[in-house]
C-alpha positions in Angstrom: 68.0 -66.8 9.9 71.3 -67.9 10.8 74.1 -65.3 10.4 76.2 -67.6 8.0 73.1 -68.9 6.2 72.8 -64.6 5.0 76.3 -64.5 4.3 76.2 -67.9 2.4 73.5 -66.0 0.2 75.6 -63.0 -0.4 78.4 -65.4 -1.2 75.8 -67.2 -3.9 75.3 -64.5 -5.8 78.3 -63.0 -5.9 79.6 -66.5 -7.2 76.7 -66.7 -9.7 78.1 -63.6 -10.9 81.5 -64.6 -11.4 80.4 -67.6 -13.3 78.8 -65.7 -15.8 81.9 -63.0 -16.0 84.0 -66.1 -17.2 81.6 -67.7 -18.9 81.0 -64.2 -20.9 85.1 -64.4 -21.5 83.8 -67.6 -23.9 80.8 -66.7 -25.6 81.1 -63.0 -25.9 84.2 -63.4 -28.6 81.7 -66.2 -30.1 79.0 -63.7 -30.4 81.0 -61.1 -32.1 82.2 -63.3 -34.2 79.1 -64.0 -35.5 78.5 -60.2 -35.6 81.4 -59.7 -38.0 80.8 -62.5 -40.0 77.3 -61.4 -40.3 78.9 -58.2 -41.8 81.7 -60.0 -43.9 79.1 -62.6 -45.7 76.4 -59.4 -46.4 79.3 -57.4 -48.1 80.5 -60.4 -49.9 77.0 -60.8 -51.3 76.9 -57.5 -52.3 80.2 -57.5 -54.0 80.1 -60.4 -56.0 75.8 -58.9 -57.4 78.0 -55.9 -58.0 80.5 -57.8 -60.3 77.6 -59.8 -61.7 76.3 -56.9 -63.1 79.5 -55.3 -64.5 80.2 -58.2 -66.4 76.6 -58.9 -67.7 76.9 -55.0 -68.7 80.1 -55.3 -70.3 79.2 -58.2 -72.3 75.4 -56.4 -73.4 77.9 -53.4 -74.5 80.2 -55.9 -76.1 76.9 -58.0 -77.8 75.3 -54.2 -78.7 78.5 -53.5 -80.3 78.9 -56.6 -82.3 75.8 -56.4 -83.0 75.4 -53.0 -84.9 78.4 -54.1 -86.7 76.7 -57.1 -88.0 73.9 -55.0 -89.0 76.2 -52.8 -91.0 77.8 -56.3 -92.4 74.5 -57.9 -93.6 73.4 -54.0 -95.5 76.5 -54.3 -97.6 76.3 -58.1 -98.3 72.4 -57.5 -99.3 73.8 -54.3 -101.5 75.8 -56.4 -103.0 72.8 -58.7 -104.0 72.4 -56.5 -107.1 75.5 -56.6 -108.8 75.9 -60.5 -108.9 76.0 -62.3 -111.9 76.5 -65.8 -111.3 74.9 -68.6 -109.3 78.1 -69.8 -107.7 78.7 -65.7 -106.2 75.0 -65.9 -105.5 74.8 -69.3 -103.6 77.6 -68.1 -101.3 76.7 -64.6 -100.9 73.5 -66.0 -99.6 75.3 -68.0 -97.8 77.1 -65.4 -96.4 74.3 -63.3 -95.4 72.5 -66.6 -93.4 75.5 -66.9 -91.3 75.5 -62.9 -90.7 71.5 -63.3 -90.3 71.7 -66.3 -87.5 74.6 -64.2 -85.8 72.3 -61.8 -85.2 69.6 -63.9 -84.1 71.9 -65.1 -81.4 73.7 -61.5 -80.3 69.7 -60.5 -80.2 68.6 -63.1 -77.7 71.9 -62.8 -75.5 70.9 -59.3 -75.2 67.6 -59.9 -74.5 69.0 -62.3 -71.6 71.7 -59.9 -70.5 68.9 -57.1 -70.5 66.8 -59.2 -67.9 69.6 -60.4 -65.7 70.8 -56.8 -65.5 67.2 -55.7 -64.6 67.4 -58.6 -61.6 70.9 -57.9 -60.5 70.1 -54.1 -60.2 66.7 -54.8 -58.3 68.7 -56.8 -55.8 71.8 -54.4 -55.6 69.5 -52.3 -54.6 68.1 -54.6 -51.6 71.6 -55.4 -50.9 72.7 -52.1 -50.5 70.2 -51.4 -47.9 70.5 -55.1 -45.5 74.3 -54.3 -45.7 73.8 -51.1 -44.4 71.4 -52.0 -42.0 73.4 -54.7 -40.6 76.7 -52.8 -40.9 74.7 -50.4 -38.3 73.3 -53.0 -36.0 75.8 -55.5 -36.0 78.3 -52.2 -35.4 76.6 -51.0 -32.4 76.2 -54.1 -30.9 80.0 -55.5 -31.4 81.2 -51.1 -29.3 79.0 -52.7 -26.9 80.3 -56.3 -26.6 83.8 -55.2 -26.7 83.1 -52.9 -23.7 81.4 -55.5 -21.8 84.5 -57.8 -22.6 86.9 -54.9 -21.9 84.9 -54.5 -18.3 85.3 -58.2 -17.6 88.7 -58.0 -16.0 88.0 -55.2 -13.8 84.8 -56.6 -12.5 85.9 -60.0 -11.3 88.7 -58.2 -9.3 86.0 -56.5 -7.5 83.8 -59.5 -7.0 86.8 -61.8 -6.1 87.5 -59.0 -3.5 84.2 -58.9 -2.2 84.0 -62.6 -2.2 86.8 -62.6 0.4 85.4 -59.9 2.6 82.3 -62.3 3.2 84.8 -65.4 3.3 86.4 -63.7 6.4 83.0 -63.3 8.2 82.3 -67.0 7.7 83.1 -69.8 9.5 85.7 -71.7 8.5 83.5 -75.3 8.6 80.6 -73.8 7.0 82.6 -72.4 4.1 84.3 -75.8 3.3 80.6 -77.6 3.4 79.3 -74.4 0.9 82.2 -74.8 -1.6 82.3 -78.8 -1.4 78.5 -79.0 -2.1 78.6 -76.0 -4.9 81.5 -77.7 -6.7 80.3 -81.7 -6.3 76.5 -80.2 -7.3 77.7 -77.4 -10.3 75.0 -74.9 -8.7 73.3 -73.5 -5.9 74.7 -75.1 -2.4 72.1 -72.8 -1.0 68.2 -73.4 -1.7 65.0 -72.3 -0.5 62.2 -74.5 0.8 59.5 -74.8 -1.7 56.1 -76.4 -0.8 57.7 -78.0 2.0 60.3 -79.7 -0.2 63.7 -79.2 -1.3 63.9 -76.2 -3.8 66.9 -78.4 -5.5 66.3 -82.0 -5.6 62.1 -81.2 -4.4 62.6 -84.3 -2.0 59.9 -83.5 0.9 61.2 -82.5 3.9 59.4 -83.8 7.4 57.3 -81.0 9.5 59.9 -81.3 12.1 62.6 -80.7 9.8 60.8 -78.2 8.4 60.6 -76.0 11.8 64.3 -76.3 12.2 64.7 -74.9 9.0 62.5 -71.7 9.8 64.0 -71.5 13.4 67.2 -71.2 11.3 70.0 -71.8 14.5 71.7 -74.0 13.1 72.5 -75.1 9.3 70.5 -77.5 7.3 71.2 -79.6 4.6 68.8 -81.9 2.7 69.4 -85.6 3.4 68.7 -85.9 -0.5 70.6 -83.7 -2.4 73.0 -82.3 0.9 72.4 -79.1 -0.3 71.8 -76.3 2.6 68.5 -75.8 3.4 67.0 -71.7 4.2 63.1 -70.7 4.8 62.4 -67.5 2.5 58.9 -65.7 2.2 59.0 -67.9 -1.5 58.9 -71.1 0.8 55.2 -71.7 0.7 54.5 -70.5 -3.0 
């Protein structure tokens, strides 16, 4: 294989690798966000079940409460059911005691409610509690790991860039300008293997006689298709 063609590889992948070191400068802050919101929206969740709860067992203690002391209220008012003596002091104690009677009815049934909300809310406090903490963990571990990546990022790029230039150097000067040309107007490989005796790029077939100057490999190569540069791997015939 021609000596630049190898280099032109090396230069490939060491390219392909900086791409992906900026392109992880975008998405790797997109990821964590979603990592921490992950976290926020779970603990969220969890707090506002955990004030649901409070408040539905304040206002049971508050309907309990009320409740005892209409209780209390109705015994007296029945009591007093033996000393009346007129129909007008009848009438409204009765009266009196439906009102205290239907209060009840209605403090009963809210804590009925209040009882069975509880019951849920506590069930899924309980679930809560435990996806939280999972995803606290999880979404923890991975967001060390993501800001060491991103922390790396700066550090490896130098030492790509730097190699990049070391195989620059060994290139020449023509055959660097056609690589960079072709990988910047095609927003990929400039170098591709032949694959079933086409273009690994653009699959255009490529005549025999092209084909054996591709595998002699003296010269460089492009494809009259795509004009991406043309090499002859052992992947060439698969």
């Amino acid at each position: 294989m021609n000596g630049d063609l190898e280099l032109l590889l090396k230069l490939q992948s060491i390219d392909y690798d900086l791409g992906e070191l900026e392109r992880s400068k975008e998405y790797i802050p997109d990821m964590m966000e979603n990592l921490q919101r992950e976290i926020k929206d779970s603990d969220a969740k969890l707090q506002e079940v955990t004030g649901a709860l409070s408040t539905d067992r304040l206002e049971k203690k508050d309907a309990e409460l009320q409740l005892q002391e209409k209780q209390e209220k109705l015994k007296v008012l029945q009591d007093r059911m033996m000393a009346i003596k007129t129909n007008k002091e009848y009438d409204a104690l009765v009266s009196e005691i439906d009102q205290i009677k239907e209060s009840i009815s209605d403090l009963e049934t809210r804590t009925l409610e209040l009882m069975g909300e509880i019951e849920k809310y506590e069930k899924e406090l309980d679930d809560l509690k435990a996806q939280t903490a999972s995803i606290t963990d999880i979404n923890s571990g991975q967001l060390k790991s993501l800001q060491e990546q991103i922390d790396s990022v700066g550090s490896k790029i130098l030492s790509k860039e730097k190699d990049r230039l070391d195989l620059v150097s060994k290139v020449n000067k023509r055959v660097i300008a056609t690589y960079d040309r072709i990988r910047k107007g095609k927003g990929g490989a400039a170098v591709v293997a032949v694959k079933k005796r086409a273009c690994g790029a653009c699959y255009k077939a490529l005549p025999p006689q092209r084909i054996q100057e591709i595998k002699l490999g003296e010269r460089i190569i492009t494809c009259d298709s795509c004009g991406r540069m043309l090499i002859w791997t052992d992947v060439s015939n698969k």
